[in-house]
N, C-alpha and C positions, 0 to 999 in steps of 0.2 A: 443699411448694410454696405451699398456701394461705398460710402462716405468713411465708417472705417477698413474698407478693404485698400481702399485708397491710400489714406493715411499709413497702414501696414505696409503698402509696397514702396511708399515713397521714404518710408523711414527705414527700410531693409537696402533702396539705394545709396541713402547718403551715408553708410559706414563704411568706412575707411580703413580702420584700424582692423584689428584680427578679430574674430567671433568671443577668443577668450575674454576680451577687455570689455567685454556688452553683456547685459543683462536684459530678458526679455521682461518686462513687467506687465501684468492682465489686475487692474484692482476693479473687484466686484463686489461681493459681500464680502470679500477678505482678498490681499495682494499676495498673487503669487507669481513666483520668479523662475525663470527658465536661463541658465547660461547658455548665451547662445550656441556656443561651439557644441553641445548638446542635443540641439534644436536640427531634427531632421526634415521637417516641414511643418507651416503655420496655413492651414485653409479654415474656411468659411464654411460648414456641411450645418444644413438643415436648424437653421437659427442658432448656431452654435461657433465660438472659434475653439477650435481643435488644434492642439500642438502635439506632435506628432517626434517622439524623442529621440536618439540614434538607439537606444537600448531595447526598443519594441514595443514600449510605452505609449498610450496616448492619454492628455486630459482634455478635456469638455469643459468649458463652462457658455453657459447660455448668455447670447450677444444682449437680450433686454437687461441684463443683468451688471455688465461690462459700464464702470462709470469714464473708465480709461486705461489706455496701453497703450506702453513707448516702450522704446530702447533708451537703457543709458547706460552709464560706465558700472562697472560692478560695484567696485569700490565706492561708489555715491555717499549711502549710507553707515553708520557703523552698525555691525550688525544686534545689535542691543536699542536701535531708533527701531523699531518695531511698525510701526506707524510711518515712518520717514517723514516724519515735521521738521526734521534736523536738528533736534533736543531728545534727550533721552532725561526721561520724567515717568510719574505716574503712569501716565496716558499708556505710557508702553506697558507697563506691569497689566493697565486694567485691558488691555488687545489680548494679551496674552490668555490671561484670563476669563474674557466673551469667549475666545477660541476653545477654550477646557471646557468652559459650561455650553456651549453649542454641538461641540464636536461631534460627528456621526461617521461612520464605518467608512462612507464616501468624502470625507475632506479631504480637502486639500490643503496638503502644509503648507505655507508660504515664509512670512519673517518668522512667524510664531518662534519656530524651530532656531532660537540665540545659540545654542552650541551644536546647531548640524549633527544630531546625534538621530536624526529620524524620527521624535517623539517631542512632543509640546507638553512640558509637567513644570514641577517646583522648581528645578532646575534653570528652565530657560526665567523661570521668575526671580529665582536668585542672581543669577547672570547680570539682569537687567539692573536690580535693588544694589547689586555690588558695585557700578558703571557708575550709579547715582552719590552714593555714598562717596565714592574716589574722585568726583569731579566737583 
């Protein structure tokens, strides 16, 4: 836990640029994304990273669970790499996918959500299938 409390403080020093231009990433069982400008505090409570939102929100996910989290630019991905391999293919349709056939009342949305519409369905599958077809 020290090790990534560590990692967390020392990558929350070296930004430079605004909060808007950063994305916080947590990929566990599935990657989810926090804008930092958003992000009212990131702690460590009871085996757990807790992000803590300006809106009064907070998410949980459990640290044995956590295979990685950084910071990077928003814009990294397009948002149809669902996966973020940096190829938008299958692989995204079938994320999307595991996400609809897993889903429970406590998920957590992360890329699933291709049109930010709050909801992971056919939609963000077609989103994806459309990206594919035009490229």
């Amino acid at each position: 836990m020290k090790k990534l409390t560590t990692i967390a403080v020392a990558s929350m020093m070296c930004i430079t640029a605004s909060a808007d231009d950063y994305t916080l990433y947590i990929v566990a069982n599935t990657t989810t994304n926090y804008t930092l400008s958003k992000v009212q505090k990131l702690t460590f409570e009871n085996g757990n990273v807790v992000v803590n939102l300006k809106d009064g929100t907070k998410q949980s996910t459990a640290i044995s669970t956590v295979s990685r989290m950084y910071f990077d630019l928003a814009a990294a991905y397009a948002a149809q790499d669902v996966n973020q391999d940096g190829v938008v293919d299958t692989q995204d349709v079938l994320a999307i996918y595991e996400f609809m056939q897993n889903k429970t009342s406590d998920s957590v949305i992360g890329n699933e959500d291709v049109n930010s519409d709050g909801d992971v369905d056919t939609q963000d599958v077609l989103n994806v299938y459309e990206d594919i077809q035009n490229n």
